[in-house]
N, C-alpha and C positions, 0 to 999 in steps of 0.2 A: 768284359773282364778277361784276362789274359794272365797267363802264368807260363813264365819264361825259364827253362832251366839251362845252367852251363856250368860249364867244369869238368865235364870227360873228357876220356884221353886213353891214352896207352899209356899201362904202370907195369912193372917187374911186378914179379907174386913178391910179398911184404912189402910193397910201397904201398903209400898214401897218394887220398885225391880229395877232394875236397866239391862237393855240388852245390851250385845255389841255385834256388828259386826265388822268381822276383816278380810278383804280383802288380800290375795296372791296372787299371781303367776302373777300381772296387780296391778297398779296402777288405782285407781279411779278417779284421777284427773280431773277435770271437768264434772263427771256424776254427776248427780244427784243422791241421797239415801234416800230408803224410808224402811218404816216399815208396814207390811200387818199379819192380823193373821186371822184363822181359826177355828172358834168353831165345834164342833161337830155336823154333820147334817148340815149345813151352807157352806156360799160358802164365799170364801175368802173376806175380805174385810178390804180396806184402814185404815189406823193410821194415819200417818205421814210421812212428809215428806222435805227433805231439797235440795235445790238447790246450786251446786258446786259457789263458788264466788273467785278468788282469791285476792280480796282483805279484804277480811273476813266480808264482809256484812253479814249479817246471817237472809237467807230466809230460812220461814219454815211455813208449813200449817199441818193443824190436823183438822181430822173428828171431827165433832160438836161435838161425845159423849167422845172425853176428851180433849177439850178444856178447861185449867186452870190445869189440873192434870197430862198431857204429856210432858214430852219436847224433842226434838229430836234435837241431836248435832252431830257434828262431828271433829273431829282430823285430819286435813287431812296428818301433819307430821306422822302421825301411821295409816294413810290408814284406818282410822276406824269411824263409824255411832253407836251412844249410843241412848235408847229411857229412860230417866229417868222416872217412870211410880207411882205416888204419888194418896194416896187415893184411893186404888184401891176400885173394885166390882167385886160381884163373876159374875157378865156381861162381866168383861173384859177375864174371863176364856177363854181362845185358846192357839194355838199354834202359836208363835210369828215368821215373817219371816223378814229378811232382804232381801232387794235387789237393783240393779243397775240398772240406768238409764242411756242410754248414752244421748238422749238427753237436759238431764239437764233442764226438764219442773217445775219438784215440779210435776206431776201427778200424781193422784190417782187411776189411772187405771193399774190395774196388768200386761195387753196385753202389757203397752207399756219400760217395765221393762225387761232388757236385761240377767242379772244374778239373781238365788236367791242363797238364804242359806236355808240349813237343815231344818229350823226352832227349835225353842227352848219353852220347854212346861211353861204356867203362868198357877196354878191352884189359885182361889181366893176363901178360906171359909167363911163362914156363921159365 
C-alpha cells in the first residue's frame, strides 16, 4: 500500500495551496486520515485530521494554529484525503505528510499512524 502526496509549492503569505493524497495498492476504507508536516530542525507535528464515517458524517480535528484556515477532506470513491490550506504563513513552511490510520481515532499522534506518504514540500514567502 502506498500513499502519494502532491500539491506543494511556493505561495506568497495569504495564498492558497491545495494537497492531495492518493492511496493504492489498499483501500483505505474505514482508517482514519491525517496530515502531519515537518519544518526544518523540528520534529514532526499534527495538522489535521479526519475519521473514516460511512455514512458521510464528516469528522475532522486541526491543531489550534490553523484552525479557520485548514480544511481536511476526503473522497473516499477516489481513495483519497485533500488538506485545502487558505491564508497561509511563512510558519506553516514544512514538508507536508499524509498518512493512515487503521484505528479510525482522528489522532494526532504520528506513533499511532499505520502508512505515510513521501511527503510534499509547502514553502511560504515573506
Amino acid at each position: 500500500a502506498q500513499l502519494q502526496a502532491s500539491g506543494g509549492g511556493l505561495v506568497q503569505t495569504g495564498g492558497s495551496l491545495r494537497l492531495s493524497c492518493a492511496a493504492s495498492g489498499r483501500t483505505f476504507r474505514g482508517y482514519g486520515m491525517g496530515w502531519f508536516r515537518q519544518a526544518p530542525g523540528k520534529a514532526r507535528e499534527f495538522v489535521a485530521a479526519t475519521r473514516w464515517s460511512g455514512d458521510y458524517t464528516h469528522f475532522a480535528y486541526y491543531t489550534d494554529s490553523v484552525k479557520g484556515r485548514f480544511t481536511i477532506s476526503r473522497d473516499n470513491a477516489k481513495n483519497s484525503v485533500y488538506l485545502q490550506m487558505n491564508s497561509l504563513k511563512p510558519e506553516d513552511t514544512a514538508v507536508y505528510y499524509c498518512a493512515a490510520d487503521s484505528s479510525n481515532s482522528g489522532t494526532g499522534s504520528p506513533a499511532e499512524y499505520d502508512y505515510w506518504g513521501q511527503g510534499t514540500l509547502v514553502t511560504v514567502s515573506t
